[in-house]
C-alpha positions, 0 to 999 in steps of 0.5 A: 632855952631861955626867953628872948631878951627884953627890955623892961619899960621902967628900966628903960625910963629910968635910964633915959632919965639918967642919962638925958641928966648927965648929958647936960653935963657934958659939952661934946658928946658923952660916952656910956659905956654898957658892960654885961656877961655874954648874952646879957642883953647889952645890945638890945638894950644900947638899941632900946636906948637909942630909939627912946633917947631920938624919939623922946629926948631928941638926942642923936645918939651913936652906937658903937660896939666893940665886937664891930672892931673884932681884928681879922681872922688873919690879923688874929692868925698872925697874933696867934703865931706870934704869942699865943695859940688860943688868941686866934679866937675872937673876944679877950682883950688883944683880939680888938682894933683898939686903936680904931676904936679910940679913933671912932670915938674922938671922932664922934664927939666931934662930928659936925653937922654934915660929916660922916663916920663908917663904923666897921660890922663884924658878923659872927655867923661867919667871923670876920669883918664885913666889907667896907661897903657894907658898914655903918655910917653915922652922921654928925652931930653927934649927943651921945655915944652908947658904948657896949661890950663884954669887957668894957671898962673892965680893970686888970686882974692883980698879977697874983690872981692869974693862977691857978687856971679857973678852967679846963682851957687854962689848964690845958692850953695854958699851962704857963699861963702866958696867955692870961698874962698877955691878956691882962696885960693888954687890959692894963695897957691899950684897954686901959687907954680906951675905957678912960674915954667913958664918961659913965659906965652901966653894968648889966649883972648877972645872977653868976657866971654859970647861966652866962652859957645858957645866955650865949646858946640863945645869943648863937641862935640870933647869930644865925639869923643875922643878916650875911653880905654879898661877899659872905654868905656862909655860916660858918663861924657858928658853933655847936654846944661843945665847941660854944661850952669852949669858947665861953671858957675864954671869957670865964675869967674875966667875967667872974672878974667883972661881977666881982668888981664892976659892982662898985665901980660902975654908975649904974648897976642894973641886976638881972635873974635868969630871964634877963628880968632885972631885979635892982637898979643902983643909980650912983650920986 
């Protein structure tokens, strides 16, 4: 089982520095957007920052992830009849309210003082949004929005690098690869129109994709002990080690895509070993 992530203290200097730095560049509130593999420790490291960034640069900050704007179980239903069985599952792109989540985005750099903003929880342990009694509320004004996912700011693919399929979920349940296609296609679109929203981008790379699904067994772990409401209190989105191997296989892909690009194109470029140690960090300009 791997060790818990956590966060270095130089790291975490070292990135408020930058950051408070940047911000002063900014006239409304800047966007950092934080992309990592699965179980990287994206965030952990987004409340690390923010507790820091309060505390001792005296910014507010707001932090907005995007697997809190995951569709429903029935929104993703309806998507899965209509283009593609595996897009029942929750995580590629397609599978988010984008639109909500450039709306929670506009809004926040322009909160004022005295106004609100409920972001949307999703809970993993049962897979599905949380009532909206239950969501987050964040008051204006806003410094700062820490901005973090698998895929944030991930390009797409080259139609040319959709085949052949990379896993046995490709190859089984995708043969056509439609569903890559439809995928892709959403990054190049609707996602494309989200990450221009990013002022910088942080880039938490792992060593390679095969310690991701060790990451993710640990990462399940958390989500069984996270928190269920008074509408939802059974755990039944968790998943066992068979069906957690298949459900990363969804990701691979685009994964691999990120560690083969996102190096240099992101801002800062944090390397990490296998326990989450990181080795390097690339600050660009």
């Amino acid at each position: 089982m791997p060790k818990a992530v956590t966060i270095d203290p130089a790291l975490l200097r070292a990135l408020c520095d930058w950051i408070a730095k940047v911000r002063d560049h900014q006239t409304t509130a800047a966007v950092i957007g934080i992309n990592g593999a699965q179980g990287s420790g994206k965030s952990t490291l987004a409340r690390a920052l923010a507790l820091r960034l309060c505390e001792s640069y005296s910014l507010q900050v707001a932090t907005l992830s995007i697997d809190d704007f995951y569709l429903t179980r029935d929104q993703r239903q309806a998507l899965a009849s209509r283009v593609h069985p595996l897009l029942q599952t929750r995580g590629v792109p397609g599978t988010h309210d984008v639109a909500g989540l450039i709306s929670a985005i506009s809004r926040l750099r322009t909160l004022q003082a005295g106004e609100t903003l409920a972001l949307p929880r999703f809970i993993k342990a049962v897979d599905e949004r949380a009532p909206p009694d239950d969501w987050s509320l964040i008051r204006g004004p806003v410094d700062l929005v820490l901005f973090e996912g698998w895929c944030v700011g991930t390009p797409p693919q080259d139609v040319s690098q959709l085949s052949p399929a990379i896993n046995a979920l490709e190859r089984d349940e995708d043969a056509d690869g439609r569903w890559r296609r439809w995928v892709n296609q959403q990054l190049a679109g609707p996602y494309a129109a989200l990450f221009a929203a990013i002022d910088y981008l942080i880039f938490l790379q792992a060593p390679d994709f095969d310690c991701v699904l060790e990451w993710r067994r640990q990462q399940e772990d958390d989500n069984a002990r996270e928190p269920t409401t008074r509408i939802h209190t059974r755990p039944t989105g968790l998943m066992n080690a068979t069906e957690l191997a298949r459900f990363i296989a969804h990701y691979e892909r685009l994964s691999r895509h990120a560690l083969a690009v996102l190096p240099s194109q992101a801002d800062v470029v944090v390397e990490l070993d296998r326990d989450h140690v990181p080795q390097q960090i690339r600050i660009r300009g």
